[in-house]
Structure formats: structure tokens, C-alpha cells
C-alpha positions in Angstrom: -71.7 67.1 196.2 -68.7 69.0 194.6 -68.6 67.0 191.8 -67.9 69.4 188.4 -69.3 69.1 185.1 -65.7 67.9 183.5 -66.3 65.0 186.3 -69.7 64.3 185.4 -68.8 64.2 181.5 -65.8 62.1 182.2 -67.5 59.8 183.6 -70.6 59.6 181.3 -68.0 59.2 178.3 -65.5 56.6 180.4 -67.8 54.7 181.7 -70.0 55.0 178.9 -73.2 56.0 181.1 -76.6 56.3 180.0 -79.2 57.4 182.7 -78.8 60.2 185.6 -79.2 56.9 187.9 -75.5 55.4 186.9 -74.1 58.8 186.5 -75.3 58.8 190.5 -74.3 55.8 191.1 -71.1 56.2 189.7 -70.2 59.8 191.0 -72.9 60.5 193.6 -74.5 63.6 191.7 -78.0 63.7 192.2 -78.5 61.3 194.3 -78.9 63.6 197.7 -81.3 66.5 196.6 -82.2 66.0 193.4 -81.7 69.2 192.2 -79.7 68.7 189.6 -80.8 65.6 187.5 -81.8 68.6 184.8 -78.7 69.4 184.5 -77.2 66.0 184.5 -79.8 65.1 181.4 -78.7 68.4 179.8 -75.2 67.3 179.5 -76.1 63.7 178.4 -78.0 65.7 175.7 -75.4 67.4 174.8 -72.9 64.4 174.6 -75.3 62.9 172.8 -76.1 65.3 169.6 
């Protein structure tokens, strides 16, 4: 989708996000394929510790 991870942490820390599904919602990441809902969890992991 082109969206970056600087977007996708933006948005999880703006909007104060809490599942892949709003970070979707809210940027359109992972909501096509898939693929990369790891990765989406991984950085609200990381937020997160």
C-alpha cells in the first residue's frame, strides 16, 4: 500500500490505536493481502514495551 513504518507509528501513537484492524482502518495497511499484519503487531510491540 506505500504506507511506511514512520506512517504506521504515527498513526498508532496519534490516534492512539490498539489492534492491526484500526491501524487498517485508519491507514489501509493490511487490509489487501495480509501480508504484513506481523509486522504491524511487531511495531505495536514495540511501542508498547
Amino acid at each position: 500500500m506505500g504506507i511506511t513504518r514512520g506512517e504506521i507509528e504515527d498513526a498508532i501513537k496519534a490516534k492512539g490505536l490498539k489492534t492491526v484492524e484500526e491501524v487498517g482502518e485508519e491507514t489501509s495497511t493490511g487490509t489487501v493481502c495480509r501480508g504484513c499484519q506481523d509486522q504491524i503487531q511487531e511495531i505495536f510491540d514495540e511501542i508498547n514495551s
